[in-house]
C-alpha positions as YAML, in Angstrom:
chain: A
units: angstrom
residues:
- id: 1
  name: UNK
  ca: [49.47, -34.43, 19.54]
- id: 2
  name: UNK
  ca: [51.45, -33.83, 22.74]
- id: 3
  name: UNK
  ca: [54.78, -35.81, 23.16]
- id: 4
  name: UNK
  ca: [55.33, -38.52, 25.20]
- id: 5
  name: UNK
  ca: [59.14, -38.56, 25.51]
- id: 6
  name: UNK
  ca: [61.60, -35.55, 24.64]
- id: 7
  name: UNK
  ca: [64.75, -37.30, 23.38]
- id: 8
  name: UNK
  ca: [68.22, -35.74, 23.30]
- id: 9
  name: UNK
  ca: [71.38, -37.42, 23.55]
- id: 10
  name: UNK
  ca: [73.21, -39.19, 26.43]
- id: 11
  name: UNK
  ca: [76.80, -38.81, 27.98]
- id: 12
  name: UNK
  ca: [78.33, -34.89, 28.80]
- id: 13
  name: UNK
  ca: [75.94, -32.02, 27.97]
- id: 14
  name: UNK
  ca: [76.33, -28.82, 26.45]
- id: 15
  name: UNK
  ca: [74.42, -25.50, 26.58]
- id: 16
  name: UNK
  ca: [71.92, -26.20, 23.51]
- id: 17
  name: UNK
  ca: [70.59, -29.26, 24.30]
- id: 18
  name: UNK
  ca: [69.65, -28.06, 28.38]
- id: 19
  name: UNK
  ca: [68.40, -24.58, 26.43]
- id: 20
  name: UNK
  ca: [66.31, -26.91, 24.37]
- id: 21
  name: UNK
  ca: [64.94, -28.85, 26.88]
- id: 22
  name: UNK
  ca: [64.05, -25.63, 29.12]
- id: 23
  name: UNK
  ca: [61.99, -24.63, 26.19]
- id: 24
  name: UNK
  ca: [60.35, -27.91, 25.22]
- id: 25
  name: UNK
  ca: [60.03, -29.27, 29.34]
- id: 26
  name: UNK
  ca: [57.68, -26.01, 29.66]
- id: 27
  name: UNK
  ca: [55.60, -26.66, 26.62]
- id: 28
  name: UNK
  ca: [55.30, -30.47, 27.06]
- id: 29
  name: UNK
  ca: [55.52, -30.76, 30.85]
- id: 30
  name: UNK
  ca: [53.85, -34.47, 30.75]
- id: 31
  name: UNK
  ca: [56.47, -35.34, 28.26]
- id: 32
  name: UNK
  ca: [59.65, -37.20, 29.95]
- id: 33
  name: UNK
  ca: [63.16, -36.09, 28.73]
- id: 34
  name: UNK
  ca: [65.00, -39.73, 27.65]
- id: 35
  name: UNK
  ca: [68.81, -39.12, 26.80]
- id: 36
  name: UNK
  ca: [70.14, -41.97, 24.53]
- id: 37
  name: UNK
  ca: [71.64, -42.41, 21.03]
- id: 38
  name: UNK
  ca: [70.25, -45.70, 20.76]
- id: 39
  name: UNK
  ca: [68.82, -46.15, 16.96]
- id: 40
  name: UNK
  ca: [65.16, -46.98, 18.54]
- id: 41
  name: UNK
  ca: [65.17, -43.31, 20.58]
- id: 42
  name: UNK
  ca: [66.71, -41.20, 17.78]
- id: 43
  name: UNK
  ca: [64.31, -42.30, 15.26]
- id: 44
  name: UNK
  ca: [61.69, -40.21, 14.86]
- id: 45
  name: UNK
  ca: [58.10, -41.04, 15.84]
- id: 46
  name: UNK
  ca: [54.79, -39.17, 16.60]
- id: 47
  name: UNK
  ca: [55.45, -39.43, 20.30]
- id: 48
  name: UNK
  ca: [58.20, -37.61, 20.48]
- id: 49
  name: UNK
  ca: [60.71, -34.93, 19.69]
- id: 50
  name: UNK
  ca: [64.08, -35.17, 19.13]
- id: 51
  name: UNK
  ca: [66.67, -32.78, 19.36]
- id: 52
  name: UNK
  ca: [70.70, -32.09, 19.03]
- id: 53
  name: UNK
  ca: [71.01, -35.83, 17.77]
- id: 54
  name: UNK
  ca: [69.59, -37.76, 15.54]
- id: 55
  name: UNK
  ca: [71.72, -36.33, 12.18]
- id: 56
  name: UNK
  ca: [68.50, -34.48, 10.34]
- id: 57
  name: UNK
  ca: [66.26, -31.51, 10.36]
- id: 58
  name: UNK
  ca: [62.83, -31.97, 9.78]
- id: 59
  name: UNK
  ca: [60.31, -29.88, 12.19]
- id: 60
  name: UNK
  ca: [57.05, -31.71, 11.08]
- id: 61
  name: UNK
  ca: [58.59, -34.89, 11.73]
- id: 62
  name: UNK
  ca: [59.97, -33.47, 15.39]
- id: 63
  name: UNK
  ca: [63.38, -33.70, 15.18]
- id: 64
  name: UNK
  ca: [66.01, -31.05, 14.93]
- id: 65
  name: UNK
  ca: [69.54, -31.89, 14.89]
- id: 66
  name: UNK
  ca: [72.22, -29.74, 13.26]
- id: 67
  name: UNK
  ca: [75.37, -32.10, 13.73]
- id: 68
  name: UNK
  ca: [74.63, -33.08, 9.69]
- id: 69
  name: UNK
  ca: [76.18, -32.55, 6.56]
- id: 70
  name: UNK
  ca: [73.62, -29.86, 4.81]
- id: 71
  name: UNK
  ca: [72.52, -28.57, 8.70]
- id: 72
  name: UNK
  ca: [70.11, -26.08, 8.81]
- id: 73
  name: UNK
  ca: [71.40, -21.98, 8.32]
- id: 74
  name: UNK
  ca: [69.43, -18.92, 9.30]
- id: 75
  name: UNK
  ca: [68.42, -16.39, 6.66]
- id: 76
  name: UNK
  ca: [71.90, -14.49, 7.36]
- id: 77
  name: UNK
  ca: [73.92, -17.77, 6.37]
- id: 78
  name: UNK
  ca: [74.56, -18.10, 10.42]
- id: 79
  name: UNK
  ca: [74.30, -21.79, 11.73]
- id: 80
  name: UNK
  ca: [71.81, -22.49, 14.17]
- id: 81
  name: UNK
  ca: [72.41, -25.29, 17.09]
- id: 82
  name: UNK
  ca: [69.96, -27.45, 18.55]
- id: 83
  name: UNK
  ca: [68.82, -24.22, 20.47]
- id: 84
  name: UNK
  ca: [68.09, -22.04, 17.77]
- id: 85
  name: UNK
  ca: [66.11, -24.68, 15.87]
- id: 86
  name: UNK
  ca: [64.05, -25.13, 18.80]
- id: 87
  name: UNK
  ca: [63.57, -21.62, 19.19]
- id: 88
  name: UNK
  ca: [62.44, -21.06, 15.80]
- id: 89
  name: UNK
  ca: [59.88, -23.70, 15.75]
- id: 90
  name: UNK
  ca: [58.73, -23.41, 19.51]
- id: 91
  name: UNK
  ca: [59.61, -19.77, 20.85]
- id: 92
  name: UNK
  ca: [56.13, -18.12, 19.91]
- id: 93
  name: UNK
  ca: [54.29, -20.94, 22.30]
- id: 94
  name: UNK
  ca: [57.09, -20.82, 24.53]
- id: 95
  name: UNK
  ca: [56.44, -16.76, 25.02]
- id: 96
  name: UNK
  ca: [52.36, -17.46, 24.83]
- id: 97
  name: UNK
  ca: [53.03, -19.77, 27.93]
- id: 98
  name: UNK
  ca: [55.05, -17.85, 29.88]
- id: 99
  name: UNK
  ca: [52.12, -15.18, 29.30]
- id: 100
  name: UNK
  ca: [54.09, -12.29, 27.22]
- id: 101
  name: UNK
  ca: [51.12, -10.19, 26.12]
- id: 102
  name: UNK
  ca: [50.24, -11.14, 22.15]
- id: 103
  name: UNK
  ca: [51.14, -7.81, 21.25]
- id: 104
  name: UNK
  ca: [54.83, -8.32, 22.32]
- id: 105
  name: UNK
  ca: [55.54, -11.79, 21.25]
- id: 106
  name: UNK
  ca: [57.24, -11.12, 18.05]
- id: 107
  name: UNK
  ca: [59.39, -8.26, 19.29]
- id: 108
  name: UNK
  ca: [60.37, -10.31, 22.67]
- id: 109
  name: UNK
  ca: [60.72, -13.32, 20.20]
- id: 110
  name: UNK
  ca: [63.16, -11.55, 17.64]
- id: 111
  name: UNK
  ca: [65.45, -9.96, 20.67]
- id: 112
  name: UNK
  ca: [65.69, -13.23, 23.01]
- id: 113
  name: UNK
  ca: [67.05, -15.00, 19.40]
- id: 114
  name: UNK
  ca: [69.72, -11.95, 18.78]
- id: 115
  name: UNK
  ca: [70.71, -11.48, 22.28]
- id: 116
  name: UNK
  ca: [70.43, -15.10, 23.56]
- id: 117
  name: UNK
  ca: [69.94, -17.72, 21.87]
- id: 118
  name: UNK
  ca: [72.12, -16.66, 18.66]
- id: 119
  name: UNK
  ca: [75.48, -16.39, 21.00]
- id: 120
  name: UNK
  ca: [75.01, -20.20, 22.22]
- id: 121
  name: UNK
  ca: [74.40, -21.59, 18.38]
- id: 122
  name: UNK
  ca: [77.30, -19.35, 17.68]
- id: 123
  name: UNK
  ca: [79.45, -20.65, 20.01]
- id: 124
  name: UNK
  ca: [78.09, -24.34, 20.49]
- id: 125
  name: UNK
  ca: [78.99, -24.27, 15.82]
- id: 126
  name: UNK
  ca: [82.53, -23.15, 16.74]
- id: 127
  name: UNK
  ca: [81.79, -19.75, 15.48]
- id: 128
  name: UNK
  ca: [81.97, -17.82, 18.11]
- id: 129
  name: UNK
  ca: [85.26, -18.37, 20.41]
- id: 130
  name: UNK
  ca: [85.00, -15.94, 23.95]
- id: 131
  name: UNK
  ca: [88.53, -14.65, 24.67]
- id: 132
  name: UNK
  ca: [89.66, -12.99, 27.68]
- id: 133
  name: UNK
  ca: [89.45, -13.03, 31.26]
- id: 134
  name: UNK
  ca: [85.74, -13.34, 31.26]
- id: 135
  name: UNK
  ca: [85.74, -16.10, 28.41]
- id: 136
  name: UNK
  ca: [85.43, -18.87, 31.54]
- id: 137
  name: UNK
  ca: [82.51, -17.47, 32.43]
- id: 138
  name: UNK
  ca: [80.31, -17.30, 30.04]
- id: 139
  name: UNK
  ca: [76.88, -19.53, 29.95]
- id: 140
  name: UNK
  ca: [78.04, -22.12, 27.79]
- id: 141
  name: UNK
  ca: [80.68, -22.97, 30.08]
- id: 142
  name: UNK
  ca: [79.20, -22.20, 33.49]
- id: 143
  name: UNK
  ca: [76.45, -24.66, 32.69]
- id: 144
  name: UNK
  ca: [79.04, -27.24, 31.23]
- id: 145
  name: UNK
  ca: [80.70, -27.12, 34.61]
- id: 146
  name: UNK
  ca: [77.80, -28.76, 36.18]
- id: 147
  name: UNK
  ca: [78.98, -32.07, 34.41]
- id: 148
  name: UNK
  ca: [80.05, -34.73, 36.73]
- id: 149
  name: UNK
  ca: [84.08, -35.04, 37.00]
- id: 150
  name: UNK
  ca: [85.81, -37.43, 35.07]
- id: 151
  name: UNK
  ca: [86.39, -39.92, 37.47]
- id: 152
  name: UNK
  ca: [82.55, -40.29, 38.63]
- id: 153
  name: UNK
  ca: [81.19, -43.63, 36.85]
- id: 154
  name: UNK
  ca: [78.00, -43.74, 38.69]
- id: 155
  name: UNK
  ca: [75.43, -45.51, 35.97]
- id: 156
  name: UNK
  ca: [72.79, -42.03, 36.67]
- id: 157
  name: UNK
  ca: [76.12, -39.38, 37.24]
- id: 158
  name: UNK
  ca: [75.60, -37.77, 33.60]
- id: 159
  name: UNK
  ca: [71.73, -37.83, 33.60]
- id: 160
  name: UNK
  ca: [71.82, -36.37, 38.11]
- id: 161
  name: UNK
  ca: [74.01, -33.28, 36.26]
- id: 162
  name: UNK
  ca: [71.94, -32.99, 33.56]
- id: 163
  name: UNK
  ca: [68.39, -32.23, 35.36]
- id: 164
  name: UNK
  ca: [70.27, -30.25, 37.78]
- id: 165
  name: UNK
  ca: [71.94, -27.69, 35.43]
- id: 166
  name: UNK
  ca: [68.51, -27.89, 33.83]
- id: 167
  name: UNK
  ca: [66.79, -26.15, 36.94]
- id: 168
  name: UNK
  ca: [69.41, -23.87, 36.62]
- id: 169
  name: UNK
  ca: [69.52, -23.04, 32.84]
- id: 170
  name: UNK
  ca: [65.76, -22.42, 33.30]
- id: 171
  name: UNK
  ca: [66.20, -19.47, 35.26]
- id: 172
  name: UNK
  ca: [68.51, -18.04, 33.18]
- id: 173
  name: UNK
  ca: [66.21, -18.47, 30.07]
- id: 174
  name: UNK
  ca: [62.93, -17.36, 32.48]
- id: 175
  name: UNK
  ca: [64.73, -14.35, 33.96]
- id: 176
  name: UNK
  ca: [66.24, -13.00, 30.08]
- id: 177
  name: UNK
  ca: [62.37, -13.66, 29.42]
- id: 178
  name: UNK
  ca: [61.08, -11.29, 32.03]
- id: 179
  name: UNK
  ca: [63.30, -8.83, 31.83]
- id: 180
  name: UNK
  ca: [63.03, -8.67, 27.52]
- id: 181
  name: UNK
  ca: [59.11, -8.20, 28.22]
- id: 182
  name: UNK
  ca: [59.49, -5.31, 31.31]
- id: 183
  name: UNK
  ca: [61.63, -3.51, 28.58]
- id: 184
  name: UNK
  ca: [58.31, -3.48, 26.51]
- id: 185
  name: UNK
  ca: [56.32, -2.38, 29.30]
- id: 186
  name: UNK
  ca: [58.36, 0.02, 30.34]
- id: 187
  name: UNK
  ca: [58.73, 1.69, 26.92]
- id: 188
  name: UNK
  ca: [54.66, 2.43, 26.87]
- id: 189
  name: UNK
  ca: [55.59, 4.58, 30.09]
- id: 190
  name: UNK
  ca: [58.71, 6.09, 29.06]
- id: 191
  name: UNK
  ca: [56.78, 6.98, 25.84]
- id: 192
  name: UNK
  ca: [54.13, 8.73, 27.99]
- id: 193
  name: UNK
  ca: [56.71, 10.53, 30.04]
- id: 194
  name: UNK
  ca: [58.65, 12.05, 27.10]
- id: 195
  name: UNK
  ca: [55.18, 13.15, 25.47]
- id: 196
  name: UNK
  ca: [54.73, 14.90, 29.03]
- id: 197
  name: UNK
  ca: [57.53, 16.57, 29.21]
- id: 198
  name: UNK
  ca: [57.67, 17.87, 25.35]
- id: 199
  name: UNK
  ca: [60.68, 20.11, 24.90]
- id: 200
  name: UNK
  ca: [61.93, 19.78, 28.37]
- id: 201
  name: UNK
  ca: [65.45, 18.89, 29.65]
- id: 202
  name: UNK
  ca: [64.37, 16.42, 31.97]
- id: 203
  name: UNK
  ca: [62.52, 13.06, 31.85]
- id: 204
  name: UNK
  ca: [60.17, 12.69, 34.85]
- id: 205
  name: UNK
  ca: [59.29, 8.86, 35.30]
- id: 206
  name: UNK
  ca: [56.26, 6.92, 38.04]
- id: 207
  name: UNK
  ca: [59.63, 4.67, 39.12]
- id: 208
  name: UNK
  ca: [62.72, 2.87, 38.10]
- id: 209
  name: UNK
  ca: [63.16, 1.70, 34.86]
- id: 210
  name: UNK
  ca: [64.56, 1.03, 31.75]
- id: 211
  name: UNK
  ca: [64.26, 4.27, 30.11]
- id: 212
  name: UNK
  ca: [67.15, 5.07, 27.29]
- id: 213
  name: UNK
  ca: [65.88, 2.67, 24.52]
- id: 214
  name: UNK
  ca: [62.51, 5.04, 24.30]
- id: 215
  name: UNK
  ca: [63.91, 7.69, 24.55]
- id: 216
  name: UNK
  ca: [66.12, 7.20, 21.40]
- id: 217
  name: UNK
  ca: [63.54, 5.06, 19.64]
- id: 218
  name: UNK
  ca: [61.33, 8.86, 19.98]
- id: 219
  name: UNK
  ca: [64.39, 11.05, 19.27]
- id: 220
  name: UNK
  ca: [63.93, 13.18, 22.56]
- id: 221
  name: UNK
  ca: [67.72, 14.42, 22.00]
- id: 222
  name: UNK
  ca: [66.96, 17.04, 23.95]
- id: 223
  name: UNK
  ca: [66.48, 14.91, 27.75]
- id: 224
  name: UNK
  ca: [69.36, 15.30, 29.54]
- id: 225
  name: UNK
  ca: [68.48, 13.64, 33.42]
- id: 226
  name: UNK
  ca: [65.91, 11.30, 34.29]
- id: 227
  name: UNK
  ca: [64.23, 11.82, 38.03]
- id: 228
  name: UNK
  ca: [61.97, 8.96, 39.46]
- id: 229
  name: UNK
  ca: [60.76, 7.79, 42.70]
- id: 230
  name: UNK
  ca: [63.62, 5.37, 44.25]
- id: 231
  name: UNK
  ca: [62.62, 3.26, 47.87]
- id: 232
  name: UNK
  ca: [62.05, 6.07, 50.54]
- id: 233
  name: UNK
  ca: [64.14, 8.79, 48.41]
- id: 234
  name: UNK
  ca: [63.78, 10.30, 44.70]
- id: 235
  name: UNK
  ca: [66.66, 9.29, 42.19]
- id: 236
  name: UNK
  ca: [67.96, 11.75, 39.64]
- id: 237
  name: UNK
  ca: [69.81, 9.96, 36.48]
- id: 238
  name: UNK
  ca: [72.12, 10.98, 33.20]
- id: 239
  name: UNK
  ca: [71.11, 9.31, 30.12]
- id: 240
  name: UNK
  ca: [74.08, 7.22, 28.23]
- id: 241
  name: UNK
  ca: [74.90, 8.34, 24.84]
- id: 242
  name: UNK
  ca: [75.47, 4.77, 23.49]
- id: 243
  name: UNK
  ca: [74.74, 1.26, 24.20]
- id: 244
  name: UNK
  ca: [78.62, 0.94, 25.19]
- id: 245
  name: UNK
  ca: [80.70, 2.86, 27.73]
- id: 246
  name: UNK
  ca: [79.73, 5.13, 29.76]
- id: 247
  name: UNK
  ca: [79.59, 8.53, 28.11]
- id: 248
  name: UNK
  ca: [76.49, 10.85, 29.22]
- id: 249
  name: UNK
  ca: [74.93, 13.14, 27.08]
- id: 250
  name: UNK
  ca: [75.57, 15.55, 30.73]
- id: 251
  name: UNK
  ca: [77.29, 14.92, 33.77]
- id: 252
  name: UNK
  ca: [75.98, 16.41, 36.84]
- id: 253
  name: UNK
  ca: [78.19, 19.46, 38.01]
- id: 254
  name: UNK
  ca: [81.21, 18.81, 39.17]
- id: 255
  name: UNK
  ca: [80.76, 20.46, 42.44]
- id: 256
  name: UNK
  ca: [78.73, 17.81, 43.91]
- id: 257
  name: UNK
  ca: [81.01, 15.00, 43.19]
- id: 258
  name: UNK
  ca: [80.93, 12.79, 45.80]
- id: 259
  name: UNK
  ca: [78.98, 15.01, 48.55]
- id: 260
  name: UNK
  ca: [75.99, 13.75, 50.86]
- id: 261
  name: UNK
  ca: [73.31, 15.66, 53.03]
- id: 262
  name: UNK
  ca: [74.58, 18.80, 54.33]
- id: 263
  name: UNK
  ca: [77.72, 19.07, 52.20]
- id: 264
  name: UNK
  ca: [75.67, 18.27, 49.39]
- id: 265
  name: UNK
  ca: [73.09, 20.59, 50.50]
- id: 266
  name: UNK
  ca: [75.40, 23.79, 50.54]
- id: 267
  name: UNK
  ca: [76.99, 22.66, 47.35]
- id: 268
  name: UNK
  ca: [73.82, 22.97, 45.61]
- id: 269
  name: UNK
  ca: [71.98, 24.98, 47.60]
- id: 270
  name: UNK
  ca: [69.07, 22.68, 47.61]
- id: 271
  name: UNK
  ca: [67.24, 21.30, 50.80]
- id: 272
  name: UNK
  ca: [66.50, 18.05, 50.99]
- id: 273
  name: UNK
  ca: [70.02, 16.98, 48.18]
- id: 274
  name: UNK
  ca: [71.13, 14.02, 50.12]
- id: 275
  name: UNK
  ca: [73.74, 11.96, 47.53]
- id: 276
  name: UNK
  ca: [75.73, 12.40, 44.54]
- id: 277
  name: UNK
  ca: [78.20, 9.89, 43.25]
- id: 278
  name: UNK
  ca: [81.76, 10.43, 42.50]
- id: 279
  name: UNK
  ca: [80.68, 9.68, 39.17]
- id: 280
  name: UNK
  ca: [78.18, 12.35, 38.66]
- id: 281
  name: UNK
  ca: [76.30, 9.91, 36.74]
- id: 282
  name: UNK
  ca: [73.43, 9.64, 39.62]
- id: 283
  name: UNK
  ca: [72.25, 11.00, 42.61]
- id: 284
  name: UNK
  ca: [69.32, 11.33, 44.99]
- id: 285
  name: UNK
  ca: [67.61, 14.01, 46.99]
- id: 286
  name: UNK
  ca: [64.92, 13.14, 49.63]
- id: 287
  name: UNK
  ca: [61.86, 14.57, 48.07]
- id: 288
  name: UNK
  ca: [60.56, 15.01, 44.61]
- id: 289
  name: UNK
  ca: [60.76, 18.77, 44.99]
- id: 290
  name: UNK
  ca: [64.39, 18.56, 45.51]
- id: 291
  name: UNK
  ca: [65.16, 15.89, 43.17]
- id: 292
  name: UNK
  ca: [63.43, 18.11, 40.42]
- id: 293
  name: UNK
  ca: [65.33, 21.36, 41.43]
- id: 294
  name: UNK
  ca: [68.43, 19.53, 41.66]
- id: 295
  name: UNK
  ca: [67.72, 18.34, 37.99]
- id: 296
  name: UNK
  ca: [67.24, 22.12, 37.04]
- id: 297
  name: UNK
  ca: [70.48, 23.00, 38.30]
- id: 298
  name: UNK
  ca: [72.05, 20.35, 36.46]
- id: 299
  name: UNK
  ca: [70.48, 21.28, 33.47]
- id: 300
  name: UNK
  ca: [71.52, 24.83, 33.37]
- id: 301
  name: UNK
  ca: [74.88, 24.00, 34.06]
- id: 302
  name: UNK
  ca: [74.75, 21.55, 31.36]
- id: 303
  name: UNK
  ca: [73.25, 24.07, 29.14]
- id: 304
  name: UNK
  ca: [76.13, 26.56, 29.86]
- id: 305
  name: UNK
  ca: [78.87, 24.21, 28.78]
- id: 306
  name: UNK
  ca: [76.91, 23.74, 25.78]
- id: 307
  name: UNK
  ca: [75.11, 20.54, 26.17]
...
């Protein structure tokens, strides 16, 4: 049976319970979100669920708190927060309604937990503690900035912040979503494309996209540049060595560093070469022809410096 009421509790807000409710708000969008501690809310009932209060764990009764003594642990002894409780329980439907294909539910499912939703029950458990210049901006604390300042005692000022960093936290949690499941697509193509070009040098792709995690998942050591379609122009590409830094398994050469049209042109002696970055990490020709001969030079280069 469909809930009537998704209950949480009242007063400030943190990341978990809004990451809950975008979950649960899609899934049950006739269900109204109630934010109380009162005994007669956070008792569980068959119209509702309850979730990041409440002080148990119990998914077929609907409620999934982890504040307890005895709180719930994934398989890896790692706590989970309201968030990754929901998740669990709820992800699967969540991904079936946002219409990932059936085929990529479980892989989308297992790498929005490990790149999303584990960092906020990390962090929301204490165990995970951002340092740094960037620690203020993490999601946990952009979204708990949205809370109402101290001083603001309006009777609705909590629950006003609350929806409103909801609409916000959803597109977050829509866009990581999207983006998990293009990765999927695109790996079918970038599958294709390395099965086209066998024991070639260079990775020829329909457009833009996310291309290294196929090409390591098939081995293809032995792609050095990746040359697509880009707008108007064609876009020639290295290919990072690791998931970190910047290190290329080739740069381009050296002596089109930072050149465009005509300079670039004489540099490379090819018609139509129209960018390279400073970089040498990417850069763009006019027309496939010249993007592909560009790549060629590159390649040889490569090849002579012992790539």
């Amino acid at each position: 049976m469909s809930p009537d009421f998704l209950v949480t509790h009242s007063g400030g807000f943190h990341a978990d319970e809004l990451l809950s409710s975008v979950i649960l708000t899609r899934l049950f969008q006739q269900a109204r979100i109630v934010r109380s501690r009162a005994p007669e809310w956070i008792t569980p009932g068959p119209d509702r669920i309850i979730y990041d209060v409440g002080g148990q764990y119990d998914a077929a009764a609907q409620i999934f708190d982890h504040h307890q003594r005895g709180a719930p642990l994934r398989e890896d002894g790692q706590p989970y927060s309201s968030f990754g409780l929901i998740w669990n329980h709820y992800g699967r439907d969540y991904l079936v309604a946002s219409h990932v294909p059936a085929a990529h539910i479980e892989s989308v499912h297992a790498a929005f937990d490990a790149s999303f939703v584990l960092p906020i029950d990390l962090t929301d458990n204490g165990a995970l503690s951002p340092t740094g210049p960037l620690a203020g901006l993490t999601l946990p604390t952009l979204l708990e900035t949205l809370k109402p300042a101290f001083d603001d005692t309006a009777p609705e000022a909590d629950d006003l912040a609350f929806h409103a960093a909801l609409a916000i936290a959803r597109s977050f949690v829509e866009a990581a979503i999207s983006r998990s499941a293009a990765k999927l697509r695109a790996e079918g193509l970038v599958q294709r494309a390395i099965v086209a070009a066998g024991q070639g040098r260079i990775l020829e792709l329909p457009m833009g996209m996310p291309f290294r995690p196929a090409i390591i998942k098939a081995g293809a050591d032995q792609l050095l540049f990746v040359v697509h379609p880009r707008d108007k122009d064609w876009c020639l590409t290295t290919i990072r060595r690791g998931d970190e830094g910047f290190e290329v398994r080739a740069d381009l050469p050296a002596a089109w560093a930072g050149l465009t049209n005509g300079e670039l042109e004489a540099a490379s002696g090819v018609a139509g070469a129209s960018f390279c970055h400073n970089g040498r990490f990417i850069a763009a020709a006019k027309t496939r022809e010249a993007a592909l001969a560009m790549a060629e030079l590159a390649v040889n280069e490569a090849v002579a410096n012992g790539a």
